[in-house]
Biopython code that builds the backbone (N, CA, C, O; Angstrom):
import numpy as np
from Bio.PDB.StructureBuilder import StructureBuilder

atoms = [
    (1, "UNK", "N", (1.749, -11.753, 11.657)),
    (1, "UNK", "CA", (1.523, -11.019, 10.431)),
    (1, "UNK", "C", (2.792, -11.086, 9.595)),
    (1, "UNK", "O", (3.907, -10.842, 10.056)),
    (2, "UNK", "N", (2.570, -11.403, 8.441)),
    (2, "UNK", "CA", (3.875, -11.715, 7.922)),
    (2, "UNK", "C", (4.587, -10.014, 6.868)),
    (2, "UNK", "O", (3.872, -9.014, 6.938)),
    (3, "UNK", "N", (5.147, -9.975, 6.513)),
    (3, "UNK", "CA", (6.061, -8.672, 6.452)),
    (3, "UNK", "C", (5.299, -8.587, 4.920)),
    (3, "UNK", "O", (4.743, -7.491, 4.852)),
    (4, "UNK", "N", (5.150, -9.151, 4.031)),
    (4, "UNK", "CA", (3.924, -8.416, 3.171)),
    (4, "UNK", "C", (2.924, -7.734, 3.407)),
    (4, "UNK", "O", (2.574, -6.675, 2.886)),
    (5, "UNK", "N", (2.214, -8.629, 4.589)),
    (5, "UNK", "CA", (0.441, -7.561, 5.255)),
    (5, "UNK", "C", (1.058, -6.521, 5.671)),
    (5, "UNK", "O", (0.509, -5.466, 5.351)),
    (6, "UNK", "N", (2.498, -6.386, 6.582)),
    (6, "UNK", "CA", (3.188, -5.108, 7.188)),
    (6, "UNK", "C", (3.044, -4.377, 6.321)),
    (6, "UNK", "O", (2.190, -3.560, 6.665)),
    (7, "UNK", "N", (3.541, -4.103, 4.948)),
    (7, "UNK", "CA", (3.946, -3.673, 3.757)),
    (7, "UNK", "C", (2.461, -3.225, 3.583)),
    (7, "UNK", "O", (2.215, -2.033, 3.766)),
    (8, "UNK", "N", (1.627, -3.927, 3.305)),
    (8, "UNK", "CA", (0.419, -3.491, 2.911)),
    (8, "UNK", "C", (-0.137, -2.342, 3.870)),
    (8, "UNK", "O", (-0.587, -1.211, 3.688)),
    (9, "UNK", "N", (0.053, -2.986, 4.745)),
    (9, "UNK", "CA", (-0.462, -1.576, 5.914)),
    (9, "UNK", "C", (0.133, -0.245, 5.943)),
    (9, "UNK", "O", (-0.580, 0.748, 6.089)),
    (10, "UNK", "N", (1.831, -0.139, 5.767)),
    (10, "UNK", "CA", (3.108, 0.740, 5.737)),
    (10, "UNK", "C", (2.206, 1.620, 4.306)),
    (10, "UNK", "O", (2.042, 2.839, 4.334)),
    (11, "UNK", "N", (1.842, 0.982, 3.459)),
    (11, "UNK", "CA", (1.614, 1.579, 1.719)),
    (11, "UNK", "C", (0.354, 2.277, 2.243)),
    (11, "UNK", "O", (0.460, 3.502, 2.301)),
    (12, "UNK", "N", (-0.991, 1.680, 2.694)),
    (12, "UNK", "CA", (-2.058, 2.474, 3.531)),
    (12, "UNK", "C", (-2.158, 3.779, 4.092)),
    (12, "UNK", "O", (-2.970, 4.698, 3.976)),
    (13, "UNK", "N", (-0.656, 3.530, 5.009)),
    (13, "UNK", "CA", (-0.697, 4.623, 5.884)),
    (13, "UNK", "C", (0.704, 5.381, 5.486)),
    (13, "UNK", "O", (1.362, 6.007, 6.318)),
    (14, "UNK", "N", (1.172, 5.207, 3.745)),
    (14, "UNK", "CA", (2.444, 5.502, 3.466)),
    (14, "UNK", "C", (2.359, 6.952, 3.989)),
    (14, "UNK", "O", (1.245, 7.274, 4.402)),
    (15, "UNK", "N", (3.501, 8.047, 4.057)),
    (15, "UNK", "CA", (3.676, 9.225, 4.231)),
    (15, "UNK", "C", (2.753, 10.410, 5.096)),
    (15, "UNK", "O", (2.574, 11.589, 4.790)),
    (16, "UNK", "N", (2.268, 9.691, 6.218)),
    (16, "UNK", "CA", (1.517, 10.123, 7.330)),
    (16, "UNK", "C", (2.863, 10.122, 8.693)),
    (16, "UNK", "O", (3.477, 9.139, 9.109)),
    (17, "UNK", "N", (2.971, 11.269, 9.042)),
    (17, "UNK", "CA", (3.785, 10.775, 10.092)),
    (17, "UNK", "C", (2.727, 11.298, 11.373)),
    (17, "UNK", "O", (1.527, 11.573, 11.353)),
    (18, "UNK", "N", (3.818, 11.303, 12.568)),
    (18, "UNK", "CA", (3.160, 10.889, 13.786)),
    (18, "UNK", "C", (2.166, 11.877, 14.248)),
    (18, "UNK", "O", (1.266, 11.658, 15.059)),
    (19, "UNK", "N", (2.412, 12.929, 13.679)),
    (19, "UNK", "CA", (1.366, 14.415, 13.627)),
    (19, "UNK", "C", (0.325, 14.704, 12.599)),
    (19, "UNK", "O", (-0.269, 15.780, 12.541)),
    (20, "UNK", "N", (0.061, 13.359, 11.512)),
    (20, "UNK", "CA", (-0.558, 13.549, 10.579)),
    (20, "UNK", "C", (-0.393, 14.398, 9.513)),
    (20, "UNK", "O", (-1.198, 14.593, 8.602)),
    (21, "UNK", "N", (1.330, 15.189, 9.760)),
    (21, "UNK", "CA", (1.339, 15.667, 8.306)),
    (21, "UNK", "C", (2.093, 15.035, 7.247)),
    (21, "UNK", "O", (2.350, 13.901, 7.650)),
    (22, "UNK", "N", (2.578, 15.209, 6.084)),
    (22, "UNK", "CA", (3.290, 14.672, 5.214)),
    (22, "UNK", "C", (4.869, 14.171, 5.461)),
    (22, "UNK", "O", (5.341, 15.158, 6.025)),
    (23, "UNK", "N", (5.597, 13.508, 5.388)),
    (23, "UNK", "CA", (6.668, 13.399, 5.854)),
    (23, "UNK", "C", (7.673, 13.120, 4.243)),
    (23, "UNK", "O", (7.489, 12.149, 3.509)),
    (24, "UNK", "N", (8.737, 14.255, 3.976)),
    (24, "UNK", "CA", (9.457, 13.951, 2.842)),
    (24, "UNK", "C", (10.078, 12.668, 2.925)),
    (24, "UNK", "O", (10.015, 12.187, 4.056)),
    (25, "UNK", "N", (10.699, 11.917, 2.011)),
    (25, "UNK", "CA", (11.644, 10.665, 1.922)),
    (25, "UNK", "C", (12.823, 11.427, 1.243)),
    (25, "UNK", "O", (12.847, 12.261, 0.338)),
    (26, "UNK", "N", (13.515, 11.011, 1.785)),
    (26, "UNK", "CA", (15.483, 11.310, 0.991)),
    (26, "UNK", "C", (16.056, 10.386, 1.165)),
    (26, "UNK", "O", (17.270, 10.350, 1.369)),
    (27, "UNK", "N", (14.852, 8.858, 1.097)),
    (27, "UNK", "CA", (15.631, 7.544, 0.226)),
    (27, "UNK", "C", (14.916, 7.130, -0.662)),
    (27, "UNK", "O", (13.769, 7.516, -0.889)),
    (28, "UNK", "N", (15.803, 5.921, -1.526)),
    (28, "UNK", "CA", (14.928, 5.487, -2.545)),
    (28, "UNK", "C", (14.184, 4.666, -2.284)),
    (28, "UNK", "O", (13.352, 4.415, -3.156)),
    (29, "UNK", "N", (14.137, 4.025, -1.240)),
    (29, "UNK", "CA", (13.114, 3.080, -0.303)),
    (29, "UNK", "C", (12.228, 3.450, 0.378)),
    (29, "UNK", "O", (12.093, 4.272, 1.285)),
    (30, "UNK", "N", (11.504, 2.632, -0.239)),
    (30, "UNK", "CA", (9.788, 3.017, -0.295)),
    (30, "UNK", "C", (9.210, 3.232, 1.470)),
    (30, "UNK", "O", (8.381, 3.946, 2.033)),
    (31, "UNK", "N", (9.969, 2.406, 1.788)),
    (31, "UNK", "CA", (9.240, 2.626, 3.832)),
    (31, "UNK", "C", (10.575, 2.305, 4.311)),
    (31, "UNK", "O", (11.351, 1.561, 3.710)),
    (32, "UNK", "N", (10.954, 3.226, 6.045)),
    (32, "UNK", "CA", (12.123, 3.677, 6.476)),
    (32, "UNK", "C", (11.619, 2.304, 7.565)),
    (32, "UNK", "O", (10.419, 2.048, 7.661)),
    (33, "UNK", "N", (12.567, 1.560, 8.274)),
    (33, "UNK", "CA", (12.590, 0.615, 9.437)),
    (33, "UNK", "C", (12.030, 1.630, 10.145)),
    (33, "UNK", "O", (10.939, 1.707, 9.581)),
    (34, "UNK", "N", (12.024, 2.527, 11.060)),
    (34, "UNK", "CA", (10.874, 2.786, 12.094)),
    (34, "UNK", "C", (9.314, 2.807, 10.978)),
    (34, "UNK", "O", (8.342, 2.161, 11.368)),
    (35, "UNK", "N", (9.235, 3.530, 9.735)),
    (35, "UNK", "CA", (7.681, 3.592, 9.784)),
    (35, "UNK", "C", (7.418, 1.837, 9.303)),
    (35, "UNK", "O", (6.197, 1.762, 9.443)),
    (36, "UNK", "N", (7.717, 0.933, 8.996)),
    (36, "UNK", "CA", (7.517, -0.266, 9.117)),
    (36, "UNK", "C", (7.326, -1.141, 10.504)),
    (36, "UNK", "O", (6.660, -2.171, 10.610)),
    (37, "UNK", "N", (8.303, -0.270, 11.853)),
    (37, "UNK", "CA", (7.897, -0.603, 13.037)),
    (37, "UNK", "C", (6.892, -0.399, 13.462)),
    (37, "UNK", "O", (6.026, -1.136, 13.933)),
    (38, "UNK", "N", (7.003, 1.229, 13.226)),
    (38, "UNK", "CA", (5.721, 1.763, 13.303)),
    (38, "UNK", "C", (4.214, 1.170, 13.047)),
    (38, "UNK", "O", (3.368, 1.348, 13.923)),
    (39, "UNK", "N", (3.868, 0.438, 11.801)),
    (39, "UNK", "CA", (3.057, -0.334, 11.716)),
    (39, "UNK", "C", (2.757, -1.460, 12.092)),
    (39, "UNK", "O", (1.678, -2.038, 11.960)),
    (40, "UNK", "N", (4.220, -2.007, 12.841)),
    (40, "UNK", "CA", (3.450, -3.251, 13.503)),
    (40, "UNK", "C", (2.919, -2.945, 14.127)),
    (40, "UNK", "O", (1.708, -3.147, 14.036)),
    (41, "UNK", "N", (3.517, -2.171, 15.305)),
    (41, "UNK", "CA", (3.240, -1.674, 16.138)),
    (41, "UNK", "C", (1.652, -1.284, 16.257)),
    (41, "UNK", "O", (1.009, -1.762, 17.192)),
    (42, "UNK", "N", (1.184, -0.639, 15.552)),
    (42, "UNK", "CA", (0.050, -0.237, 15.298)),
    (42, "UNK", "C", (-1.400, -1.498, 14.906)),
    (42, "UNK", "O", (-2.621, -1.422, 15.043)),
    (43, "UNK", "N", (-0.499, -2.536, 14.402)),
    (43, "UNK", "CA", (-1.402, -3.627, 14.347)),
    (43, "UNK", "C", (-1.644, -4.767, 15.375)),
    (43, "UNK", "O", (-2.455, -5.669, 15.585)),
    (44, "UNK", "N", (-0.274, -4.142, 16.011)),
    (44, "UNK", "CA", (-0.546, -5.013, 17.228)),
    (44, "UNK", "C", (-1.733, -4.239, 18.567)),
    (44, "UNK", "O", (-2.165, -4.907, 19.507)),
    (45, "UNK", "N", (-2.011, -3.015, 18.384)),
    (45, "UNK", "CA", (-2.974, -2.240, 18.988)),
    (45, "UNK", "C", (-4.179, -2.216, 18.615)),
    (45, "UNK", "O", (-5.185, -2.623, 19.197)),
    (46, "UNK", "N", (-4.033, -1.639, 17.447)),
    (46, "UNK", "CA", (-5.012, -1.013, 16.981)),
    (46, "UNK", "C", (-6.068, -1.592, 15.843)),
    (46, "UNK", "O", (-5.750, -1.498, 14.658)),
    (47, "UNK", "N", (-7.269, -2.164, 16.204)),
    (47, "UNK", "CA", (-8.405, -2.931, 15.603)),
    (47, "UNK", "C", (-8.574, -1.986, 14.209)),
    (47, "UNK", "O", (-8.704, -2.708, 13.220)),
    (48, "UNK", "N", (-8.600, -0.706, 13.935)),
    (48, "UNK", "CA", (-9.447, -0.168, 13.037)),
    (48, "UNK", "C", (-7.842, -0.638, 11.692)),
    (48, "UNK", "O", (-7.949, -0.835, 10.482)),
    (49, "UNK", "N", (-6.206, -0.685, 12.779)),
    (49, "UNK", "CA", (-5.411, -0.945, 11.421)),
    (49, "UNK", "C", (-5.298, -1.985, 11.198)),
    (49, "UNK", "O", (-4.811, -2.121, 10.075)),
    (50, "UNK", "N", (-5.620, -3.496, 12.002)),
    (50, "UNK", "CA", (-6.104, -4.756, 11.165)),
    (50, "UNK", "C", (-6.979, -4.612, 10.132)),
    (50, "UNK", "O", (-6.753, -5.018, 8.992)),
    (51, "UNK", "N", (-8.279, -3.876, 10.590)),
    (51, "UNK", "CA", (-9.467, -3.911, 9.671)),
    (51, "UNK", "C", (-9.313, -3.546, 8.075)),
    (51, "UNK", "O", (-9.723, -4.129, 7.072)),
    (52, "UNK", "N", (-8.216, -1.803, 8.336)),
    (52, "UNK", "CA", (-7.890, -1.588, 6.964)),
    (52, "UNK", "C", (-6.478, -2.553, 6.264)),
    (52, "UNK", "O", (-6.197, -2.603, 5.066)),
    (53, "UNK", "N", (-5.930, -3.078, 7.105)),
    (53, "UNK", "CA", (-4.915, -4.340, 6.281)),
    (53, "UNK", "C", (-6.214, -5.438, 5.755)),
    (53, "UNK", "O", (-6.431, -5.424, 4.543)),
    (54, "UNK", "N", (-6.849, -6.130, 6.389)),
    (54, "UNK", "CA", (-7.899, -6.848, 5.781)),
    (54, "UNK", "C", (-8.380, -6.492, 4.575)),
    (54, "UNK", "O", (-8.351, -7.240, 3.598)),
    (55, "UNK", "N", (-8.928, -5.136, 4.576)),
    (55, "UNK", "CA", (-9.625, -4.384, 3.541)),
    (55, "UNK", "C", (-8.764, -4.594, 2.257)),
    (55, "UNK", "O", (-9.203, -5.257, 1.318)),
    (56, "UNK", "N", (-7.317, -3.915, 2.232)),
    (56, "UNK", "CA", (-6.263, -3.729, 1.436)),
    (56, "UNK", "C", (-6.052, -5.603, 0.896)),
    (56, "UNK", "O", (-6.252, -5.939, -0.272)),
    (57, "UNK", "N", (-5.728, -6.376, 1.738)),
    (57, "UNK", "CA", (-5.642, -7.435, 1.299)),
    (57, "UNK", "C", (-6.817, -8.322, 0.337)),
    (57, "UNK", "O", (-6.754, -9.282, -0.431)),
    (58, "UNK", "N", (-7.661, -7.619, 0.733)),
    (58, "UNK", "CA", (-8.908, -8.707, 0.074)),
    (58, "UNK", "C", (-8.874, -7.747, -1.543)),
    (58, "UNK", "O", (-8.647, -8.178, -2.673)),
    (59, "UNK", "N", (-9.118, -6.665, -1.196)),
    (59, "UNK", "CA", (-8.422, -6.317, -2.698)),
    (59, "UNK", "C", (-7.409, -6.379, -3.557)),
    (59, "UNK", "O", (-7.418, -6.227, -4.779)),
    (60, "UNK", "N", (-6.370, -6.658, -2.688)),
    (60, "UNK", "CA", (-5.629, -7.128, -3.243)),
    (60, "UNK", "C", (-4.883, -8.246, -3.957)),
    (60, "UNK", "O", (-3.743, -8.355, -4.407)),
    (61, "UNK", "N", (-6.081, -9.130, -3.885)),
    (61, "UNK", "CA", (-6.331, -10.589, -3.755)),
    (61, "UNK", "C", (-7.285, -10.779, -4.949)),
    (61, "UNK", "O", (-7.051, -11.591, -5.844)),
    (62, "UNK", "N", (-8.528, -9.873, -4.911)),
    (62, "UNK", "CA", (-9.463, -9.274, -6.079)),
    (62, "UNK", "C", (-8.342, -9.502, -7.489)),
    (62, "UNK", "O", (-8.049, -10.373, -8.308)),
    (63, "UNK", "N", (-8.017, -8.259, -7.171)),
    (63, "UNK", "CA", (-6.775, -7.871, -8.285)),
    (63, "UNK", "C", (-5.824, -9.050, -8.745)),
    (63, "UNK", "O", (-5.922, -9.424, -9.914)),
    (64, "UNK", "N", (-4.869, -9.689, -7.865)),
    (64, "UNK", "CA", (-4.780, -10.603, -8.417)),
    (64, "UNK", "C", (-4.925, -12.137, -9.185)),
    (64, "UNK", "O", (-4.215, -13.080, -9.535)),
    (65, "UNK", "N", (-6.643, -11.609, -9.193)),
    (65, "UNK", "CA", (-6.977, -13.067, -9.453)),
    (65, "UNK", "C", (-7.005, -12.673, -10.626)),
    (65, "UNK", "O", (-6.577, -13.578, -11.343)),
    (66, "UNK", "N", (-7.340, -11.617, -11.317)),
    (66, "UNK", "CA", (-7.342, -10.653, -12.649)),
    (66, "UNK", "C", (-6.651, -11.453, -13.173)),
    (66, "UNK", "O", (-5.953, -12.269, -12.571)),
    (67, "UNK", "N", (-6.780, -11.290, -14.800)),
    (67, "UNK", "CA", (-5.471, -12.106, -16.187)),
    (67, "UNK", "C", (-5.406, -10.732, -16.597)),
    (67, "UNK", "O", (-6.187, -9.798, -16.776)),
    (68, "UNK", "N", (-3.957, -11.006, -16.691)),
    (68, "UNK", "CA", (-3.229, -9.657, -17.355)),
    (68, "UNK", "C", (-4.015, -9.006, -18.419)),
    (68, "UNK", "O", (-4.148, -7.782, -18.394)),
    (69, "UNK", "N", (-4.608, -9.801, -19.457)),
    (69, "UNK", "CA", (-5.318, -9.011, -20.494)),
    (69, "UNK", "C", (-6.516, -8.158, -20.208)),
    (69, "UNK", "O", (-7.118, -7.363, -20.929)),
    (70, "UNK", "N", (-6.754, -8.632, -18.628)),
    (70, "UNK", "CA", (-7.854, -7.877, -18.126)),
    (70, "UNK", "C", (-7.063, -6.270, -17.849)),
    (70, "UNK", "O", (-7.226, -5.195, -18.427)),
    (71, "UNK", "N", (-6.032, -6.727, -16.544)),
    (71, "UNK", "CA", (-5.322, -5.554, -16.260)),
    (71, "UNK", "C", (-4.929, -4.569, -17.605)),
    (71, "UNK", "O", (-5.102, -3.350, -17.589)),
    (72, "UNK", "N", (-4.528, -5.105, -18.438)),
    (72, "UNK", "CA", (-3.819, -4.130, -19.405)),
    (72, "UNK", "C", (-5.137, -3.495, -20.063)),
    (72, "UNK", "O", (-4.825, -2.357, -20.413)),
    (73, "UNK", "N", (-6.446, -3.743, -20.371)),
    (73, "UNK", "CA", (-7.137, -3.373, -20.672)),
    (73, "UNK", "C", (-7.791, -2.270, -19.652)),
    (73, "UNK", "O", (-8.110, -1.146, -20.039)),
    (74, "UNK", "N", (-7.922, -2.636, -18.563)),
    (74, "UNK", "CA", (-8.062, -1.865, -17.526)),
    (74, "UNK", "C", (-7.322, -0.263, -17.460)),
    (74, "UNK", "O", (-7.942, 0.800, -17.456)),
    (75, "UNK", "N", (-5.723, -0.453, -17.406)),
    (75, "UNK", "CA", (-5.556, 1.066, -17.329)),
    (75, "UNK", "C", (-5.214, 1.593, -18.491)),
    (75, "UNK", "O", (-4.350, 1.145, -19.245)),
    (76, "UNK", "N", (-6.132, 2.916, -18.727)),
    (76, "UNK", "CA", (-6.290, 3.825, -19.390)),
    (76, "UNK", "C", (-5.024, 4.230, -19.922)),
    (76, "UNK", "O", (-4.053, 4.044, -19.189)),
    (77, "UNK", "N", (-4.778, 4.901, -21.379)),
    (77, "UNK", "CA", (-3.198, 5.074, -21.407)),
    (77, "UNK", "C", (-2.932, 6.826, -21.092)),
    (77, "UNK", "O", (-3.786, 7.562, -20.598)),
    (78, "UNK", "N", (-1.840, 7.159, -21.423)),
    (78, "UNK", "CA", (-1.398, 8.238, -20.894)),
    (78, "UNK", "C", (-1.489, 9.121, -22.139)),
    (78, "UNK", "O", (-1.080, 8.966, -23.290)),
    (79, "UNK", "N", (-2.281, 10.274, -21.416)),
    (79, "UNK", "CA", (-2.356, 11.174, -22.175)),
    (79, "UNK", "C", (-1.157, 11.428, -23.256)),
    (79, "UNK", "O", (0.014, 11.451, -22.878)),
    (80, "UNK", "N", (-1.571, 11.644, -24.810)),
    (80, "UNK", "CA", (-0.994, 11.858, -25.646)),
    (80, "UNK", "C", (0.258, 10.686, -25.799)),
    (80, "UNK", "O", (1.399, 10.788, -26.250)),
    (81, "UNK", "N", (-0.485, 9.542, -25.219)),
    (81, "UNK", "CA", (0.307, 8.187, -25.932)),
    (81, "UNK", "C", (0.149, 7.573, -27.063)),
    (81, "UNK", "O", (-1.066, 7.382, -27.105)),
    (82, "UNK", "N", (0.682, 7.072, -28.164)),
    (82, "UNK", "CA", (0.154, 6.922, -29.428)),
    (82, "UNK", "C", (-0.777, 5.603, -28.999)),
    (82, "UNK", "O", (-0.821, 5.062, -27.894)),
    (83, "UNK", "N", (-1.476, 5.267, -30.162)),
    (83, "UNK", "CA", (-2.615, 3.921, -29.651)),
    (83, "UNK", "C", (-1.709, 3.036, -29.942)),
    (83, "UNK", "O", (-0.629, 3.320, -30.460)),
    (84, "UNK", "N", (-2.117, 1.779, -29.600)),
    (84, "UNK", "CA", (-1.269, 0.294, -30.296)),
    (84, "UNK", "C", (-2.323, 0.189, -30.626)),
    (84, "UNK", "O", (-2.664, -0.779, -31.305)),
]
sb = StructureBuilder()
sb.init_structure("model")
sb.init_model(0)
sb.init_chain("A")
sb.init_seg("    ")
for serial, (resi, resn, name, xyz) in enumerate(atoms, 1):
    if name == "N":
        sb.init_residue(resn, " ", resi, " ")
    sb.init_atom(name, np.array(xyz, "f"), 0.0, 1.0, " ", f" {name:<3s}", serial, name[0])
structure = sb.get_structure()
């Protein structure tokens, strides 16, 4: 599995820790080396977290087949943004 699908899986299961509750970050990096271990780890076990890396990837794959003019049309702007 190469360290992008990791990534994809780490973002899935971002801020779940080992008790299922929320876990704060007090870095600016997005996933800590254990919860990135953590997910291999987990893909090397566990069938249901291949299945949702699969899932994540094929959408994510969706998405990038998108042309930007699609994407930019796509998200909605932010409340009380002027129009272009």
């Amino acid at each position: 599995m190469s360290g992008w699908e990791v990534m994809m899986l780490a973002a899935a299961l971002w801020g779940i820790g080992a008790t299922g509750e929320s876990v704060p970050k007090h870095s600016l990096a997005l996933f800590t080396p254990e919860e990135i271990q953590r997910a291999r780890q987990r893909l090397e076990r566990e069938q249901p977290a291949r299945q949702a890396v699969q899932g994540i990837l094929e959408e994510a794959r969706r998405w990038a087949k998108c042309s930007d003019e699609f994407l930019r049309e796509t998200i909605p702007p932010a409340p009380g943004a002027p129009s272009l």
